[in-house]
N, C-alpha and C positions, 0 to 999 in steps of 0.2 A: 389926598392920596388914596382916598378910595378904590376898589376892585367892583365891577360889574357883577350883579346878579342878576341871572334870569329868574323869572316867579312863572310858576306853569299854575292856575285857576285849572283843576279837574276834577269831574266826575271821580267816585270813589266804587269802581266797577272794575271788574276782572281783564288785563290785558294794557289799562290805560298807561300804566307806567312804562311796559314794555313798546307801548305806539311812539312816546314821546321820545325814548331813547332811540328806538328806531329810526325816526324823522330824524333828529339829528346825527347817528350816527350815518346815516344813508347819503347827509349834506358835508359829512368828513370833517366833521367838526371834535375837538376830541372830550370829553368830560372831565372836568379835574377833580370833582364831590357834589356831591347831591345830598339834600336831604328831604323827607315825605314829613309832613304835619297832615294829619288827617281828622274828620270827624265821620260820622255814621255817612253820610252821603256825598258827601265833597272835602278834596285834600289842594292843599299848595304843595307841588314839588320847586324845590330852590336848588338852582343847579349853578356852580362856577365851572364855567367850559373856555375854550382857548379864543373860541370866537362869538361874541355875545351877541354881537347886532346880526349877522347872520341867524346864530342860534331861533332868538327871536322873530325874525322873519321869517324862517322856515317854517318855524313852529305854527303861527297865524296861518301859513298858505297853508297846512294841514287842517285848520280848524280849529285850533287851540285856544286860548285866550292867555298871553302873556305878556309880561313885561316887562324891564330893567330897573333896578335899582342899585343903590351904591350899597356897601356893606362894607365894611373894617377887616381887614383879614392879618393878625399877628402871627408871631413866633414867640415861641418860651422854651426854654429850657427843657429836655424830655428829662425828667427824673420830679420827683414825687414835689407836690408844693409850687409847680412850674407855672402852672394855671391857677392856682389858688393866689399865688404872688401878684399874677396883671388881676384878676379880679378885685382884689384887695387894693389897689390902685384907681380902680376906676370906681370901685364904690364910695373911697375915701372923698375923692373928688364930687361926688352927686350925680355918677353917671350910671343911668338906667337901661341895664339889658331885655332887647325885647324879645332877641332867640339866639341862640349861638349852635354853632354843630363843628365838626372835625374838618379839615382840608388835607384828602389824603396826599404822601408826598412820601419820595424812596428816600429823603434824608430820615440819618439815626438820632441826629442828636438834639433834636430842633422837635417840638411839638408844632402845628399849624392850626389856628383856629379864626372862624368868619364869624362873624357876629351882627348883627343892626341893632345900634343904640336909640334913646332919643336924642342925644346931638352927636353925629359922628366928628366935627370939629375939635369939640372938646376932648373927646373921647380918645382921638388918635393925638393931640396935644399933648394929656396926661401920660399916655403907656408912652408916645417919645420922651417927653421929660425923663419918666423913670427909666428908661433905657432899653425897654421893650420895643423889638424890631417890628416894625407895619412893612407887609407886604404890598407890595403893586402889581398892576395888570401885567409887566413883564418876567417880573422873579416866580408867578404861578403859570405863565404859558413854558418857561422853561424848568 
């Protein structure tokens, strides 16, 4: 049940992030979250947008270097402990987070978070068992 992520390979130089968004805002594509991982000279920008294989191909004819991966995207409880609760599940389980970041969304009551494990199988098994909701490519284009 995985969600699409783009991975942008960039230069860590004044403008780069504003080129990427531009390219695909310019192809009408729309952004649903982004996140930068950076080092001194080169970053990963990770983006969930509504249309990823376009996204991606845009992004190469521009020059970019990118490309698709699967990533886990739940729901929790927005109030205190919400995110501590699925975390505490999947560690219980042996399931190893390799980066996680927010999925922004105009619901109040619901927290969203994207994550890549090292077994997303398991991973999204465990948070279903315990009754943590996993998102799909359609509940985040709408």
């Amino acid at each position: 049940m995985g969600i699409k992520q783009l991975s942008v390979f960039c230069e860590n130089k004044r403008g780069t992030l504003h080129e990427i968004t531009d390219v695909i805002a310019a192809a009408g594509i729309d952004l649903r979250t982004m996140c930068v991982a950076d080092t001194s000279d080169y970053g990963i920008v990770r983006i969930i947008a509504d249309r990823p294989e376009e996204a991606v191909e845009v992004l190469r004819e521009a020059g970019h270097t990118a490309s698709i991966r699967e990533v886990t995207a739940f729901a929790v409880p927005d109030v205190p402990g919400g995110l501590a609760h699925a975390l505490s599940v999947l560690e219980a389980n042996g399931v190893n987070i390799e980066y996680m970041y927010a999925l922004v969304t105009t619901r109040t009551e619901k927290a969203f978070t994207v994550m890549r494990t090292d077994d997303s199988e398991k991973a999204e098994k465990v948070l279903t068992d315990a009754g943590i909701e996993l998102l799909d490519e359609e509940t985040i284009k709408n």
